[in-house]
N, C-alpha and C positions, 0 to 999 in steps of 0.2 A: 487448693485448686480442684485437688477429687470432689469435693463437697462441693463446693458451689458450683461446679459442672453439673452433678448430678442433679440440684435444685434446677438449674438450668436447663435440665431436659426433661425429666417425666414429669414432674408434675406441672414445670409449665406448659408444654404440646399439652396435657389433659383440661388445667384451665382454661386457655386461651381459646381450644375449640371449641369447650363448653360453652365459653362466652359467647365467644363466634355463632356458632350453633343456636345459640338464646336469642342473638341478635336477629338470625338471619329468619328463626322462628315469627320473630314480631314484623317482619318487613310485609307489607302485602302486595305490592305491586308487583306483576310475576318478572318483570324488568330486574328492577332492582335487586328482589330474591335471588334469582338466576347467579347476577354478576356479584354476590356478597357470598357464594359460595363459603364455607367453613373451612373446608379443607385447603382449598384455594391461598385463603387470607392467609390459614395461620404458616402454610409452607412459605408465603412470603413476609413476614411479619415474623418468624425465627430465623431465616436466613437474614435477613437486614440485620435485629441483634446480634448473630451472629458477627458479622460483618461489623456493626458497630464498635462491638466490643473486643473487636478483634480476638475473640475465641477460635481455640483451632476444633475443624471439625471430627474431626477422628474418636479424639475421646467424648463430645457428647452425642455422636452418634450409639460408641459403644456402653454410653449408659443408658440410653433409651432401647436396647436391642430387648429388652422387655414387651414394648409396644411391638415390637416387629415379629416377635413369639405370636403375637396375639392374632397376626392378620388372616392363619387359616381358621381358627376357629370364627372368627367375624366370618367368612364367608363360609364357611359352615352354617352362620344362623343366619346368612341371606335363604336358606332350606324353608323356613316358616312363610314366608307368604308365598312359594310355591306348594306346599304343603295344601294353603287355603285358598288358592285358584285351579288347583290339581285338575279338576273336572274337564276346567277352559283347554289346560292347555294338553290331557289328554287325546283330546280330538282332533288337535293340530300339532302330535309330534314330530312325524314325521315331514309337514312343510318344514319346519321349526328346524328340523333335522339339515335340510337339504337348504334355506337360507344361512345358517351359521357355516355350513361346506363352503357354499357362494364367497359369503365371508372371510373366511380365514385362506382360501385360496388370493380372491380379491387383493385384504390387507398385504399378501406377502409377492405377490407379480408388482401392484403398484410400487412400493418399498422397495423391490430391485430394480423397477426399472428405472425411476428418480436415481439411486445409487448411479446403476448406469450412466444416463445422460450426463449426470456430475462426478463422472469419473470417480467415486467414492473407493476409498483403498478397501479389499476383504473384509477386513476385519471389523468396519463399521459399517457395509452391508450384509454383513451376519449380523451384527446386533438388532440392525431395524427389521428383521426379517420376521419375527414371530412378536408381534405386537398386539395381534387380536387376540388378546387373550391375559390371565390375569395375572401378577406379578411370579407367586412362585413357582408355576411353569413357565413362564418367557424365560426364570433365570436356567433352569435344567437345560431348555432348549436353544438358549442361544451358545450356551457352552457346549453343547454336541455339536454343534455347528463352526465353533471356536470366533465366534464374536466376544462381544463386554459385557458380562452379565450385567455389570451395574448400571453402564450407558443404556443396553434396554430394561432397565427397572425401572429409570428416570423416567424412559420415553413411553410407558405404559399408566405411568404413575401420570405425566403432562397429558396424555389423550385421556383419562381416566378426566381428569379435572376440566377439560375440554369439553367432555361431554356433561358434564353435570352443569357448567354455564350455560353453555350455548343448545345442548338437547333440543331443551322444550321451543327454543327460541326457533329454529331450526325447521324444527316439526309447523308449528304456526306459520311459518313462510310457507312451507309447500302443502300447506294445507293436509296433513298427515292427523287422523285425530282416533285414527285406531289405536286402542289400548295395546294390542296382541302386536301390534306393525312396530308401534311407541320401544315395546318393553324388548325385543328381538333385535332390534336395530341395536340400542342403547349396553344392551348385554353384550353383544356378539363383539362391538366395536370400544368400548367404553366400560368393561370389567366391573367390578366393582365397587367403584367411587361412582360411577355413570348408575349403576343399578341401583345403591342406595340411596342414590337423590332421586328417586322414584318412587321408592318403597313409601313414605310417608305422606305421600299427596295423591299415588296413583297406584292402589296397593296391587291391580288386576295385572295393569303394566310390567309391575314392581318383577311377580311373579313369572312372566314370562323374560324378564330380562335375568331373572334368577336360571332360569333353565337354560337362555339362549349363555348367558355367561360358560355354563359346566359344562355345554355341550363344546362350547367353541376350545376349552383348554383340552378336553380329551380330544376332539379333533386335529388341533392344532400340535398336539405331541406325535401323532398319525400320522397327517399332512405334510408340516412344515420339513422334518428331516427328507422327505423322499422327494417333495416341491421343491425345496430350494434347488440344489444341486442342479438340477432339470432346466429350471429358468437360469441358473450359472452358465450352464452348457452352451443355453441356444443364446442367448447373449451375446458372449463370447468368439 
């Protein structure tokens, strides 16, 4: 069962996105592209086999914790195509600065106050509370706040792939077609699945959703502890 577990998880998640990926490379219609996400498919397309096969999930999560090693240095090399927009978004730091604030305050009063109205018990309006921001800081910070690290890993990890579908799609409704507005939004709200599905079509975008991404997790480690509590109080 270890063996074929293990088949079961690293090198299939690696195939299967690559496919996925190749697929969604040939697709041209930005429709279609959008909703063939990679990431998307293949989280649904291993939980089905899962499901099918009635695999428990515990151990082929813990053979894949390899890939999950991997996820700071990937966003570590989201660095390079702000590296090569540096100039752009030099001049617009400190907007940049002051929308990812906007942001990560926004995400986290919204998120309590939905709690609120649906009576949400504590513990899973701490988890949704620091959501603007990319997985391995939501988990530090929802656990100082004594939410479910995991419940908000999921739920950053869903808005991550939220935003890589529907983004572009989004943006075209409201007529939004600034590189710099594009790449800020998609960072600040949408982490790093949302940035990387930028990076290779709209590499100027790409760059500022790399910045808005790092600013909004060091803010959001700032923010969220001294935020929540605050909107807990007057709530209440």
């Amino acid at each position: 069962m270890t063996v074929s577990l293990w088949w079961l998880s690293v090198p299939l998640i690696i195939v299967l996105f690559l496919v996925l990926r190749f697929l969604n490379a040939k697709t041209q219609h930005a429709t279609v592209k959008a909703l063939s996400n990679p990431v998307c498919w293949a989280i649904v397309l291993i939980a089905a086999l899962l499901v099918a096969l009635k695999l428990p999930y515990e151990p082929f999560a813990e053979h894949s914790k390899v890939l999950s090693w991997l996820l700071e240095p990937a966003i570590v090399a989201l660095a390079l195509p702000l590296y090569q927009q540096f100039i752009h978004v030099k001049k617009n730091l400190l907007l940049i600065l002051i929308s990812c604030s906007l942001g990560v305050i926004n995400a986290t009063f919204v998120a309590s106050l939905i709690c609120y109205f649906f009576a949400a018990p504590a513990q899973l309006s701490a988890s949704l509370a620091s959501l603007s921001v990319t997985t391995p800081i939501t988990l530090l910070v929802t656990e100082s706040l004594g939410g479910i690290p995991s419940l908000a890993a999921a739920m950053v990890i869903f808005i991550g792939v939220l935003g890589a579908i529907f983004g572009n799609l989004i943006f075209s409704l409201i007529n939004i077609r600034n590189a710099q507005a594009k790449g800020v939004a998609i960072g600040t709200a949408c982490h790093a699945i949302g940035t990387a599905s930028l990076i290779s079509d709209q590499p100027k975008a790409g760059a500022f959703a790399s910045v808005a991404m790092a600013l909004s997790a060091l803010l959001s480690a700032i923010i969220v502890p001294l935020l929540y509590p605050v909107i807990q109080h007057v709530l209440v």
